[in-house]
N, C-alpha and C positions, 0 to 999 in steps of 0.2 A: 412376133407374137409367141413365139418357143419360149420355153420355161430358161434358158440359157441363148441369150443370142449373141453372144461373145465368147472370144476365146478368154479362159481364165487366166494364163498363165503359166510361166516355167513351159519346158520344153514341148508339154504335149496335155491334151484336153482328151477325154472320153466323148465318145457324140452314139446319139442313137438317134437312127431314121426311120420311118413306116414308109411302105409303097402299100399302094393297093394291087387287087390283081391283074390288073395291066400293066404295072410299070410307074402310075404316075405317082408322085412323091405326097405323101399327106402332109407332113411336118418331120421335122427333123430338130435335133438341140443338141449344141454342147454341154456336158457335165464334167467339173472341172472344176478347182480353186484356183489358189495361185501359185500352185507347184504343180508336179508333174501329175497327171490320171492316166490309166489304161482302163479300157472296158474288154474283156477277154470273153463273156456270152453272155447271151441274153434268152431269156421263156416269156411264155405268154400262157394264158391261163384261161379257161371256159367262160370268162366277163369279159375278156379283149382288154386284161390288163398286161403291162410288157415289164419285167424285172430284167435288169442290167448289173453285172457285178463285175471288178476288175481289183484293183491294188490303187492305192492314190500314197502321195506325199505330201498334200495339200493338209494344212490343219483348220481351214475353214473351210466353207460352203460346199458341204459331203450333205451331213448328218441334217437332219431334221430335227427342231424341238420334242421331246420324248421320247425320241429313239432307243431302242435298247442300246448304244452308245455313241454318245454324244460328240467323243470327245477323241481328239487322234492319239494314236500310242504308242505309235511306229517309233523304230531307233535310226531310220536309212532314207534316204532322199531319193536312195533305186529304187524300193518299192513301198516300204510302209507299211500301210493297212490296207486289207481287205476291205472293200464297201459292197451293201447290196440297195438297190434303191428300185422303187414302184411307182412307174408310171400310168395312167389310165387311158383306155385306144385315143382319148383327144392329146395325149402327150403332158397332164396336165402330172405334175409331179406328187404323189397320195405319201411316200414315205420314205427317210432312205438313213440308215446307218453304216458305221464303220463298224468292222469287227476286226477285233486284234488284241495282242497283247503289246508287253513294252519293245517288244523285235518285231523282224521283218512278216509281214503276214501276206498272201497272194490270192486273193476269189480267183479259180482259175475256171467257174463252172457253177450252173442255175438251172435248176429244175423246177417245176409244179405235180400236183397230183390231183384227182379231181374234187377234192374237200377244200381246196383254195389255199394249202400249205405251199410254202418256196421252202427249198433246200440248196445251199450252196457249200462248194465244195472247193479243195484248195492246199496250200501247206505253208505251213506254219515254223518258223524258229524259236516263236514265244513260248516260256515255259510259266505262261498263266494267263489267264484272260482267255481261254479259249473252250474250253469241255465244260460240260453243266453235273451237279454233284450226282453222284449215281452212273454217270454216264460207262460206255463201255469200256471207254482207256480214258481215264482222268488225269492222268500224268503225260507231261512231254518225256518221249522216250531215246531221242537221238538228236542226231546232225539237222534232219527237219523231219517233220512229222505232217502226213496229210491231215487234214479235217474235214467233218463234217456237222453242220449245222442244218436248225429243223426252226420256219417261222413258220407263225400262223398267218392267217390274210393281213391282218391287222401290225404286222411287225411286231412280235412278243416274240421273244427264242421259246420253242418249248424246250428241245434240247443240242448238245453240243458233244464231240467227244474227237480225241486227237483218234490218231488210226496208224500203225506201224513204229519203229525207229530210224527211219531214210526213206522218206515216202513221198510222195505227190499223189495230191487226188483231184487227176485233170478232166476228170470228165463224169455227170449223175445221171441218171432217169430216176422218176420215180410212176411207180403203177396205181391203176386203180382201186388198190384195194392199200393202199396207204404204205407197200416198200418202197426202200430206195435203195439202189444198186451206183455204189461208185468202182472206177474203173481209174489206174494210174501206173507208175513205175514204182519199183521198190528195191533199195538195193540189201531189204533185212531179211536175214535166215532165220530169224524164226517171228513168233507172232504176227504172222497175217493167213494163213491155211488153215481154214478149220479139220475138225478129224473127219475124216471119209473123203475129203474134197478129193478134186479130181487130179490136183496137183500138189501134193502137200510141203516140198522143196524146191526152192529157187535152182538157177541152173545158169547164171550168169551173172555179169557185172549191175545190172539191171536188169527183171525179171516187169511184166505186167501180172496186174491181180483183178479180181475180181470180189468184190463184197455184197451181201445181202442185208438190210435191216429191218 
């Protein structure tokens, strides 16, 4: 009775399970097309809704009818596209998009805040399809570039924007009063420090950052 009760295919399926607080298993489902999926985290949200986000190669059964996109964009069978998708606490599946451009894209990270926003986080090789106009870096700027993305409950992007020149952005929280703070590796010397910060230069081959929005 899971929303997915088969493996989909190609070498690996995403799956996401509930326990309750004992231990015992409520339901569980594979999420997955017919190529490869990763699911890499998952939030839950003040309604007992569960968002799951990872990378697929799959070019069907991700995305949902109306999704902010529909449609797969990836160029690599290793990872693809980003997906983010909305479960509700009976497993029952509410929404679920790819995000990407026409290269390799990775969800490596899902947050909530208490206005019922998901934000998902990650990096990118695509040099379109990813930042929303206005956004804080609109441009791809390197080798990969982290991102970060801003949905409403209902799956609408409000907004999108890449972040550094060699970046990953592997991990969000966001607070109650509507920040969201990503954390990752970065191997660029400039553009990720703001002025006064408490570290304003890299100091290795690979540095961690900090960001506030």
């Amino acid at each position: 009775g899971a929303y997915q009760t088969i493996f989909g295919g190609g070498s690996a399926d995403a799956f996401l399970a509930k326990f309750d607080g004992s231990g015992a298993r409520q339901w569980a489902t594979y999420y997955g097309g017919i190529s490869d999926d990763y699911g890499y985290s998952i939030a839950t949200d003040g309604s007992a809704n569960v968002y799951l986000t990872g990378a697929t190669s799959s070019t069907s059964g991700i995305a949902t009818s109306g999704a902010y996109q529909t449609t797969w964009g990836g160029a690599s069978v290793v990872w693809g596209d980003a997906f983010l998708v909305k479960f509700d606490g009976l497993g029952i599946r509410q929404w679920a998009t790819y995000y990407g451009g026409t290269n390799d894209d990775v969800g490596y990270s899902v947050a909530t805040d208490g206005m019922g926003n998901v934000y998902m986080s990650g990096w990118t090789i695509s040099t379109s399809g990813i930042a929303s106009t206005g956004a804080y870096q609109t441009t791809f700027a390197g080798a990969t570039d982290a991102f970060l993305v801003k949905f409403d409950i209902s799956g609408i992007r409000q907004w999108a924007t890449y972040y550094g020149s060699d970046d990953q952005g592997i991990s969000i929280a966001a607070d109650g009063l509507g920040n969201v703070y990503m954390t990752g590796k970065t191997s660029s010397t400039s553009g990720m420090a703001s002025s006064g910060a408490y570290q304003i230069s890299g100091g290795g081959n690979y540095d961690a950052y900090l960001v506030k929005f």
